[in-house]
Gaussian input, Z-matrix of N, CA and C with variables (Angstrom, degrees):
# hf/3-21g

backbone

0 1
 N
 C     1     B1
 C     2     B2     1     A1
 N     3     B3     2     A2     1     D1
 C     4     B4     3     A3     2     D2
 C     5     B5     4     A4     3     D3
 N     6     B6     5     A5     4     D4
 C     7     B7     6     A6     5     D5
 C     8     B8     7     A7     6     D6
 N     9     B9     8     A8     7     D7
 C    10    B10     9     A9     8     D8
 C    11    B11    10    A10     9     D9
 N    12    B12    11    A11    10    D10
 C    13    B13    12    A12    11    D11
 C    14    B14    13    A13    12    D12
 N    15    B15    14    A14    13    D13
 C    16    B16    15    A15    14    D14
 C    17    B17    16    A16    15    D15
 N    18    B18    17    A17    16    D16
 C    19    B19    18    A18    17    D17
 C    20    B20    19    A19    18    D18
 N    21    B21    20    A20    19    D19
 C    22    B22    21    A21    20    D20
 C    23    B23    22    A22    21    D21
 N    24    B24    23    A23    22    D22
 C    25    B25    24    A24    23    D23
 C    26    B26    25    A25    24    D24
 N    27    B27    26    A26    25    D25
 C    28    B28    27    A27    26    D26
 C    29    B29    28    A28    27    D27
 N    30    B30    29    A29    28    D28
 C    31    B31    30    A30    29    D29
 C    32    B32    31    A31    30    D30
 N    33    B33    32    A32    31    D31
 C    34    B34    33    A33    32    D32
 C    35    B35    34    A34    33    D33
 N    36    B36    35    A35    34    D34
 C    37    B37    36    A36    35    D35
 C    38    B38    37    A37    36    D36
 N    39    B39    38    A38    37    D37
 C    40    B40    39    A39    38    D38
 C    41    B41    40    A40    39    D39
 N    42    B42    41    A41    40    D40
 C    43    B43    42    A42    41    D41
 C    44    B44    43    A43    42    D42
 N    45    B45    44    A44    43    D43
 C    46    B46    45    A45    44    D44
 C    47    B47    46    A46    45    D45
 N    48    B48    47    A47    46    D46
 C    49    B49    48    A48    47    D47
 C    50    B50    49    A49    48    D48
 N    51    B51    50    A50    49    D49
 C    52    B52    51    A51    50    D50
 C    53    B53    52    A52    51    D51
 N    54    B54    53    A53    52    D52
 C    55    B55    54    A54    53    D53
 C    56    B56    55    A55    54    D54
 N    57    B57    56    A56    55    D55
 C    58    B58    57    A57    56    D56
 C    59    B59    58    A58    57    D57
 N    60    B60    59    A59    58    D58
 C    61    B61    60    A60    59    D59
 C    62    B62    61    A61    60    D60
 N    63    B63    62    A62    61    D61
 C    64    B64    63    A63    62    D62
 C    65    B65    64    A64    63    D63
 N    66    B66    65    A65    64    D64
 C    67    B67    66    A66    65    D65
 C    68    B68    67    A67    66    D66
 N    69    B69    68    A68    67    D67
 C    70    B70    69    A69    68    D68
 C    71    B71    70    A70    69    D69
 N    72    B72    71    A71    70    D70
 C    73    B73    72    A72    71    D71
 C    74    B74    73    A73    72    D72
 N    75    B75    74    A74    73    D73
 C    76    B76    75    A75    74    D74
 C    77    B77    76    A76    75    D75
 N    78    B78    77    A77    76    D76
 C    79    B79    78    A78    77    D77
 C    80    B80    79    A79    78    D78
 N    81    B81    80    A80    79    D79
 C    82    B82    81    A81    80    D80
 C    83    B83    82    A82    81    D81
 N    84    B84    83    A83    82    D82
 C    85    B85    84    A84    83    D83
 C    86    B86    85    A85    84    D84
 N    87    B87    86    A86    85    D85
 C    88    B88    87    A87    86    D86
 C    89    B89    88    A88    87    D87
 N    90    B90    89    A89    88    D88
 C    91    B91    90    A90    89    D89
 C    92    B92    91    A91    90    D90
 N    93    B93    92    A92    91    D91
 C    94    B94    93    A93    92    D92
 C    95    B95    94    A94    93    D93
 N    96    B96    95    A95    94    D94
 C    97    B97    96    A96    95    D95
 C    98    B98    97    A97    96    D96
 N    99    B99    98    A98    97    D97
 C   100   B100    99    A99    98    D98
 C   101   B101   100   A100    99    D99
 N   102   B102   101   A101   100   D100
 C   103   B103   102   A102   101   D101
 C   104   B104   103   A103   102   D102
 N   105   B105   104   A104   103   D103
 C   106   B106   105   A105   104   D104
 C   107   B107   106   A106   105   D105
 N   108   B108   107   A107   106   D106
 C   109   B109   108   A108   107   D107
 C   110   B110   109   A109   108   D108
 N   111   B111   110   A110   109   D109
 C   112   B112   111   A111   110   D110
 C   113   B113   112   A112   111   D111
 N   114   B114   113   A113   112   D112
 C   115   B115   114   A114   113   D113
 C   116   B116   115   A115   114   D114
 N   117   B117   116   A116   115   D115
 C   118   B118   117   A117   116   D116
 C   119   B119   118   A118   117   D117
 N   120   B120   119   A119   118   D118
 C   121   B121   120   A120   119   D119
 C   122   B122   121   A121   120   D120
 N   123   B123   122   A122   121   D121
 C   124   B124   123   A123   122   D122
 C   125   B125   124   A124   123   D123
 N   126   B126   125   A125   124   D124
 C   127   B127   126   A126   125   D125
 C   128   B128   127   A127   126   D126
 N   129   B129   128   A128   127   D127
 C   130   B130   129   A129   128   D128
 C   131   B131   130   A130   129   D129
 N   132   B132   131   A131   130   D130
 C   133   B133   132   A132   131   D131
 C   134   B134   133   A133   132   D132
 N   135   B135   134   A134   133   D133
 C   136   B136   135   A135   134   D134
 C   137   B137   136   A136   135   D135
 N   138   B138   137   A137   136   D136
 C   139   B139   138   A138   137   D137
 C   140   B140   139   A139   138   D138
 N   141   B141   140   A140   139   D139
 C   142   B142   141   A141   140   D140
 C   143   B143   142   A142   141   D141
 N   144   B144   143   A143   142   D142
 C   145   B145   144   A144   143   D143
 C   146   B146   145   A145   144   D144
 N   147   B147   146   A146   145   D145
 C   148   B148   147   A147   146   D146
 C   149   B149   148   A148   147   D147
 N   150   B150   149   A149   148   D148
 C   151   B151   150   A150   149   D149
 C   152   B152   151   A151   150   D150
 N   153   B153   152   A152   151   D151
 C   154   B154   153   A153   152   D152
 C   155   B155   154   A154   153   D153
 N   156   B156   155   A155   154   D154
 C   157   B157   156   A156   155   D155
 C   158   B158   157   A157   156   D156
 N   159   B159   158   A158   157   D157
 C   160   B160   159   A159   158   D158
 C   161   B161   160   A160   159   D159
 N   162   B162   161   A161   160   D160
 C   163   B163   162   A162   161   D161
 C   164   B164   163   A163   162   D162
 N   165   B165   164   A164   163   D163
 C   166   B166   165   A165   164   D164
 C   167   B167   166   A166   165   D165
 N   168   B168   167   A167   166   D166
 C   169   B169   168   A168   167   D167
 C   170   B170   169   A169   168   D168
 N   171   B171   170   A170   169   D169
 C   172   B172   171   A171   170   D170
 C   173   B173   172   A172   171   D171
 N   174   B174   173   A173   172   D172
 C   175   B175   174   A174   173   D173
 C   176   B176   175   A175   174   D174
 N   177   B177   176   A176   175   D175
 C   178   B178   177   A177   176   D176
 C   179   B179   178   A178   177   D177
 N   180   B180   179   A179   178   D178
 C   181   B181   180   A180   179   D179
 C   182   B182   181   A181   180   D180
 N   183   B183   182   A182   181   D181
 C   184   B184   183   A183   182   D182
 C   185   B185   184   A184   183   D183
 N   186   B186   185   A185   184   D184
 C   187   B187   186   A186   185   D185
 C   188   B188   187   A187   186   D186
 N   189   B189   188   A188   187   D187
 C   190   B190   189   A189   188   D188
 C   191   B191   190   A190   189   D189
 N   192   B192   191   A191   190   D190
 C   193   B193   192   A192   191   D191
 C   194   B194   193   A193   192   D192
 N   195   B195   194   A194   193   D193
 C   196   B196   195   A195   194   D194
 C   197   B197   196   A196   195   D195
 N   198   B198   197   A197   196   D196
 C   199   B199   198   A198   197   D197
 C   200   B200   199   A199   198   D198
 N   201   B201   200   A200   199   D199
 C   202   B202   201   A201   200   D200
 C   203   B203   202   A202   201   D201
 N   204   B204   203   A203   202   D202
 C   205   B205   204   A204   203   D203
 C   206   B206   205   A205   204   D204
 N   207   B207   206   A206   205   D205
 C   208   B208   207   A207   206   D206
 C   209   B209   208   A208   207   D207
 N   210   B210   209   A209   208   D208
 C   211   B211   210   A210   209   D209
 C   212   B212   211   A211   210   D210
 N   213   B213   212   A212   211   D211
 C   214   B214   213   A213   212   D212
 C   215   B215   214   A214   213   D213
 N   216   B216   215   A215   214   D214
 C   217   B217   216   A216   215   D215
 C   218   B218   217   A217   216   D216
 N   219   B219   218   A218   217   D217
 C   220   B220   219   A219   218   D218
 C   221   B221   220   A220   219   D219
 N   222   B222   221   A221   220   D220
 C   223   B223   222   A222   221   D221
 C   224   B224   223   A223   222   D222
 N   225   B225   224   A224   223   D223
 C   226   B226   225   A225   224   D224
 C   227   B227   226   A226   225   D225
 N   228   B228   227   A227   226   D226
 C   229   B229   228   A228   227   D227
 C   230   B230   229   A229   228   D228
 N   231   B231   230   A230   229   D229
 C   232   B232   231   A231   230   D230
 C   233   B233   232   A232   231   D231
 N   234   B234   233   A233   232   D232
 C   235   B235   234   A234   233   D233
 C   236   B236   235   A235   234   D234
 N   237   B237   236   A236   235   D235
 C   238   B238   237   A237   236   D236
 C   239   B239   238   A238   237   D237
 N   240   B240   239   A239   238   D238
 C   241   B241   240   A240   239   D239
 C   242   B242   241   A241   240   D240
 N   243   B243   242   A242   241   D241
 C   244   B244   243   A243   242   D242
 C   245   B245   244   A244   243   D243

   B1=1.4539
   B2=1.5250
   B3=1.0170
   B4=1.3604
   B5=1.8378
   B6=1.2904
   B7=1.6625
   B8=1.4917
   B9=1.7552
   B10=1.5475
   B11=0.7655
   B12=1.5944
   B13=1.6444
   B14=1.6459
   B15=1.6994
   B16=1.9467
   B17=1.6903
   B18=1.5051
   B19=1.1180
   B20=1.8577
   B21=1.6506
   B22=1.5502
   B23=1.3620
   B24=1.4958
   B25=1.4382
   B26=1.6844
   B27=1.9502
   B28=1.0006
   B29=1.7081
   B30=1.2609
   B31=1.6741
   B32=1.1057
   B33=1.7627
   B34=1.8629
   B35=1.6882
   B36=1.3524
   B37=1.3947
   B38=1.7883
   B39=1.4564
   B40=1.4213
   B41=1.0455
   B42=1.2886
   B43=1.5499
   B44=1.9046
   B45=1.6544
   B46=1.3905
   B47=1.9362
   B48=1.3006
   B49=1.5709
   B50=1.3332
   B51=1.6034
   B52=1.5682
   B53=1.2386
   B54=1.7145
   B55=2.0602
   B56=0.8588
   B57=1.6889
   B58=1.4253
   B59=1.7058
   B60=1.5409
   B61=1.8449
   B62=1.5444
   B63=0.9678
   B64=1.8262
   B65=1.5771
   B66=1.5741
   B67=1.2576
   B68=1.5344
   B69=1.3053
   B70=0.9634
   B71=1.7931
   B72=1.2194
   B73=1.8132
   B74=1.2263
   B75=1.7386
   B76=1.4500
   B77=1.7480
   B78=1.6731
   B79=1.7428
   B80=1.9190
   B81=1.2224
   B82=1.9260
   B83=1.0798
   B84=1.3352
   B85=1.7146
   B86=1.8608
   B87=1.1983
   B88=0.9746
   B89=1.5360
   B90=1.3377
   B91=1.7917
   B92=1.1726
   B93=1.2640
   B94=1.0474
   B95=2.0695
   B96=1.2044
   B97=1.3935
   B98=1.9213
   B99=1.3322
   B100=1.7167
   B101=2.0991
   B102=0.7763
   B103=1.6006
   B104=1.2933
   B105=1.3941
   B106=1.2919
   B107=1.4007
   B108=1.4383
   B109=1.6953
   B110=1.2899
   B111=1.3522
   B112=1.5994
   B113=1.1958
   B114=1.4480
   B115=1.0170
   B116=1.6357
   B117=1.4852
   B118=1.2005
   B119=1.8305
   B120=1.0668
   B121=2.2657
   B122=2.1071
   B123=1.1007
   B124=1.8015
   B125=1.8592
   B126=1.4075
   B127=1.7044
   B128=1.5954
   B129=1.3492
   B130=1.8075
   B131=1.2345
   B132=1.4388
   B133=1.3223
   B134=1.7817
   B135=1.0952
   B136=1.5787
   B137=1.4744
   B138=1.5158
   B139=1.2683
   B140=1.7513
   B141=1.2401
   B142=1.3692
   B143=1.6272
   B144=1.3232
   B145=1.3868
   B146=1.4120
   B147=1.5779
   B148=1.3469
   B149=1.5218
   B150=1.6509
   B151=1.5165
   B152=1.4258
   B153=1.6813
   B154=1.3508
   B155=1.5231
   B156=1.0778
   B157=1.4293
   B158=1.8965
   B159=1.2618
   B160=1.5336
   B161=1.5662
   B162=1.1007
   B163=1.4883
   B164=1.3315
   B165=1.3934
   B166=1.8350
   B167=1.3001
   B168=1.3945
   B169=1.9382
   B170=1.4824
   B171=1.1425
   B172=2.0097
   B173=0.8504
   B174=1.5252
   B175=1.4254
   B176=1.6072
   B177=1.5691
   B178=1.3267
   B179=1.7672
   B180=1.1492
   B181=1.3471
   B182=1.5581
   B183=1.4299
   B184=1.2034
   B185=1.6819
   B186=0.7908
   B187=1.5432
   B188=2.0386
   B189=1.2692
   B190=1.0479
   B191=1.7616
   B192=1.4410
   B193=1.1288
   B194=1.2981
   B195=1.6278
   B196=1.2922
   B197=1.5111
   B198=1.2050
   B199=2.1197
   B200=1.5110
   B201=1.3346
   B202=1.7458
   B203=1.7154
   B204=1.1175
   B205=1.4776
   B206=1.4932
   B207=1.4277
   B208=1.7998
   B209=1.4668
   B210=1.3639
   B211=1.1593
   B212=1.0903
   B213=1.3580
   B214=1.6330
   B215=1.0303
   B216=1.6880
   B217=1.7696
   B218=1.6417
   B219=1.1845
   B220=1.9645
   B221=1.3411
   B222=1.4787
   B223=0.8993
   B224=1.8426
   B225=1.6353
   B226=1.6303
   B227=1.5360
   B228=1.9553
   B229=1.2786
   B230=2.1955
   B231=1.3175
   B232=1.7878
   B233=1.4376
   B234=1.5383
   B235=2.1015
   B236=1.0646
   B237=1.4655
   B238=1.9390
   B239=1.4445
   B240=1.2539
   B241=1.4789
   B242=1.7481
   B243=1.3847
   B244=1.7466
   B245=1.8976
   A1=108.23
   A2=135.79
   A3=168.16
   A4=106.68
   A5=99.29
   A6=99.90
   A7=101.57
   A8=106.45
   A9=106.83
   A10=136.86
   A11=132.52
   A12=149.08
   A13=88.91
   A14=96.96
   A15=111.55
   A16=106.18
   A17=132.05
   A18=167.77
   A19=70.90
   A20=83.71
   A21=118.92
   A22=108.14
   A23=127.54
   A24=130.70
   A25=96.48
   A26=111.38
   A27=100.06
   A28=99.44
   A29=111.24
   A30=117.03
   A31=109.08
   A32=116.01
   A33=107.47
   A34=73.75
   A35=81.17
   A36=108.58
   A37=123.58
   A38=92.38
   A39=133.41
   A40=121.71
   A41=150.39
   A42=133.14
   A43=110.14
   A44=97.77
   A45=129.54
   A46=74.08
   A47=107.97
   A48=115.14
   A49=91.34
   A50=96.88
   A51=99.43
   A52=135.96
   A53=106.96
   A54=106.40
   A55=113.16
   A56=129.42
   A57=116.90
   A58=120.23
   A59=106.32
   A60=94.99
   A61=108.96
   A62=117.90
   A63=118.63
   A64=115.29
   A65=99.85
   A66=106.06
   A67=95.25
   A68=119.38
   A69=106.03
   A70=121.50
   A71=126.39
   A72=154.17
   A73=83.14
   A74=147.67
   A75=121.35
   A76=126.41
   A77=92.12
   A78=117.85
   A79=101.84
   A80=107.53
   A81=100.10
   A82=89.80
   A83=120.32
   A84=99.43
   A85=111.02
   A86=116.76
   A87=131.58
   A88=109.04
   A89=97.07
   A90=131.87
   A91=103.94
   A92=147.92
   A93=168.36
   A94=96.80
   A95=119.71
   A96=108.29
   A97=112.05
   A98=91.92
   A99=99.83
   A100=79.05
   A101=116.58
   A102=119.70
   A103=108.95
   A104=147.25
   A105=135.58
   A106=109.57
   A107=121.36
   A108=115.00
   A109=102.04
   A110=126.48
   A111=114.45
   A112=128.17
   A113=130.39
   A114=141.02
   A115=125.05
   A116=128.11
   A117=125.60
   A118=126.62
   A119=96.91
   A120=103.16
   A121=76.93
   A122=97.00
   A123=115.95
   A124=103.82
   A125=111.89
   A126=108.80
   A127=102.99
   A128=110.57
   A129=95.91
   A130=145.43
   A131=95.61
   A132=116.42
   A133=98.22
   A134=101.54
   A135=103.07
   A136=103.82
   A137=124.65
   A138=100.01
   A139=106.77
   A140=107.68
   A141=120.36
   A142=108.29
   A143=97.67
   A144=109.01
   A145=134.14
   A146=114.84
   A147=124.68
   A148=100.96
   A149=123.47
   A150=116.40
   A151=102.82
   A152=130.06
   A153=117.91
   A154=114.72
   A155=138.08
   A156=143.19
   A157=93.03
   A158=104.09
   A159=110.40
   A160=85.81
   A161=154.46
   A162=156.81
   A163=108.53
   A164=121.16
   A165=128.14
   A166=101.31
   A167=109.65
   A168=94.92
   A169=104.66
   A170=127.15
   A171=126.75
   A172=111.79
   A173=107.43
   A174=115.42
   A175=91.30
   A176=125.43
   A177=125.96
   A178=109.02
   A179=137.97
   A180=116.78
   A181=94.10
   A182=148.30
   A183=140.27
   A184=126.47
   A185=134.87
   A186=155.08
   A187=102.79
   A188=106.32
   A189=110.88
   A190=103.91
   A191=121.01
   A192=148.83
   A193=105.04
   A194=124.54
   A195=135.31
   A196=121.18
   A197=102.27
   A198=120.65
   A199=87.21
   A200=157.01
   A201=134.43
   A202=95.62
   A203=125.52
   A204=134.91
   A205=99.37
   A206=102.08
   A207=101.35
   A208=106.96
   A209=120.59
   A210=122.22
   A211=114.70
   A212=123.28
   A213=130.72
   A214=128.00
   A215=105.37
   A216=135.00
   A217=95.54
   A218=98.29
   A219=133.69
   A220=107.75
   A221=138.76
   A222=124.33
   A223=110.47
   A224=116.76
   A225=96.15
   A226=107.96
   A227=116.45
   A228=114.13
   A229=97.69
   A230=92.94
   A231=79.19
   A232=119.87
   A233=83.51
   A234=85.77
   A235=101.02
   A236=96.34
   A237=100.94
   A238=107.62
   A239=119.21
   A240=113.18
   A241=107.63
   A242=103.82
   A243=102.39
   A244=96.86
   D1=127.98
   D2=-179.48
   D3=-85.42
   D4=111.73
   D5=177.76
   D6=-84.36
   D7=167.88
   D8=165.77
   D9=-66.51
   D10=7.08
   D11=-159.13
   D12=-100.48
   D13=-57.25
   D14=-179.59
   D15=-44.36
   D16=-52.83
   D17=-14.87
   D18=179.47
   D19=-88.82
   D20=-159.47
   D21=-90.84
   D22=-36.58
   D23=165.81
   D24=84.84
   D25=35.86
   D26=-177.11
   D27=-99.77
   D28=167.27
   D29=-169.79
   D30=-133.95
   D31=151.50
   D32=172.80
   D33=-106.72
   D34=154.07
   D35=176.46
   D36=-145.45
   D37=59.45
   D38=175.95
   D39=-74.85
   D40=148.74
   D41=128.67
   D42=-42.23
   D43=152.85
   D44=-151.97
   D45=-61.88
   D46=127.92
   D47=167.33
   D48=-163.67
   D49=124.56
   D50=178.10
   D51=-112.21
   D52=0.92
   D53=135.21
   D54=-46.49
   D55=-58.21
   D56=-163.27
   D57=-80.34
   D58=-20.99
   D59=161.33
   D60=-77.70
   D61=-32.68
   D62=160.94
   D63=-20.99
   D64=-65.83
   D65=-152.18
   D66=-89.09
   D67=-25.67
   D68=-176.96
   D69=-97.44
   D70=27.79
   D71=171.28
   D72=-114.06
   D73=-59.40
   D74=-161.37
   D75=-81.48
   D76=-10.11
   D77=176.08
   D78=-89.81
   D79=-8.12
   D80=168.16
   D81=-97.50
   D82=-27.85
   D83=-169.16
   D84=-84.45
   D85=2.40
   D86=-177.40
   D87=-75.94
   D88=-52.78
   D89=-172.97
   D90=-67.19
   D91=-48.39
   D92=-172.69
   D93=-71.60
   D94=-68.03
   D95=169.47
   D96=-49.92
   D97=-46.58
   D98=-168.25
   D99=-44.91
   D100=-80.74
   D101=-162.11
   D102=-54.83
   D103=-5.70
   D104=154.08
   D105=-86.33
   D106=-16.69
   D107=173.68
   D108=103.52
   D109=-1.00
   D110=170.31
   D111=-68.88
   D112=-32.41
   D113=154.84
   D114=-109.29
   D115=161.54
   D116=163.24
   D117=-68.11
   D118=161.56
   D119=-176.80
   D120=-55.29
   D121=-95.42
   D122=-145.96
   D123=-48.35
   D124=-25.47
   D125=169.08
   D126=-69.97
   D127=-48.85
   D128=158.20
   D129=-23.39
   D130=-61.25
   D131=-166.29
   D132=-78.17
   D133=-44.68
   D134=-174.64
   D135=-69.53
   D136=-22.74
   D137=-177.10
   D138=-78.44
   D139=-45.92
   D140=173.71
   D141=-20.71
   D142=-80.24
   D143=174.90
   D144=-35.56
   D145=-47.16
   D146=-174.83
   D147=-87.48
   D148=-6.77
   D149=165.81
   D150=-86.82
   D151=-24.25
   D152=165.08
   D153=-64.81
   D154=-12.91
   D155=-152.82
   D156=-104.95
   D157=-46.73
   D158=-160.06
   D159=-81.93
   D160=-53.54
   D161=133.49
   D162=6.85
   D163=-60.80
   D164=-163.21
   D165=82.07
   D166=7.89
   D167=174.59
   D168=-62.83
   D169=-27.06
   D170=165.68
   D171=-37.64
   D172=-61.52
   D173=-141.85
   D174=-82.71
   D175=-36.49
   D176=-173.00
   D177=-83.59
   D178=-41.10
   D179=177.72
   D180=-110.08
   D181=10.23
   D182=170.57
   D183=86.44
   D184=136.10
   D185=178.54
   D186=-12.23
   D187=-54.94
   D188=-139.08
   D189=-97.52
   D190=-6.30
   D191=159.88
   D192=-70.11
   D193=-83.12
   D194=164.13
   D195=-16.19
   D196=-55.97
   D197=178.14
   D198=-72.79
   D199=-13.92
   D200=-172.52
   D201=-113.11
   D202=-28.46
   D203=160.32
   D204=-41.68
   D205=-79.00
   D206=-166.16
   D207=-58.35
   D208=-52.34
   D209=172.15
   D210=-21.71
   D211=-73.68
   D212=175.93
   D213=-37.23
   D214=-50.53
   D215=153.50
   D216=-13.74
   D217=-100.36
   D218=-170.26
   D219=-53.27
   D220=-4.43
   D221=-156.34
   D222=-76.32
   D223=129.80
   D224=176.62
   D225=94.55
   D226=-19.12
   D227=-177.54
   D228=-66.52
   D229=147.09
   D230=150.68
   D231=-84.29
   D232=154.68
   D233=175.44
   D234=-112.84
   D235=155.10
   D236=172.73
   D237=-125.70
   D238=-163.31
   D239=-171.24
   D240=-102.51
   D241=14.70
   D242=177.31
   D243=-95.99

């Protein structure tokens, strides 16, 4: 099985921070269900997210870092309307 990172060949290209490769290996693995149908696109994303929130990776590198992480995550997943 092939994650969405493999997928899309998308990369963070950060300095070595390992909340944010954390979150962003547990947001392919997210992507990766989103595309077998176990879960929905946006329950993904929201879970993703609210494990960055419960983390403080938000609150510590900020909103807008976090949203290009997942982004990268999801990128190429399909969405559906759940």
């Amino acid at each position: 099985m092939t994650t969405a990172a493999e997928r899309t060949g998308a990369e963070i290209s950060t300095p070595a921070d390992p909340p944010l490769d954390l979150l962003y290996e547990r947001s392919c693995q997210l992507a990766d269900r989103v595309e077998d149908g176990t879960i929905g696109f946006l329950d993904a994303v929201d879970l993703a997210w609210e494990g960055a929130l419960f983390a403080g990776t938000v609150d510590r590198v900020g909103p807008d870092l976090v949203q290009w992480v997942l982004a990268c995550a999801f990128v190429g997943t399909k969405k559906d309307a759940t």
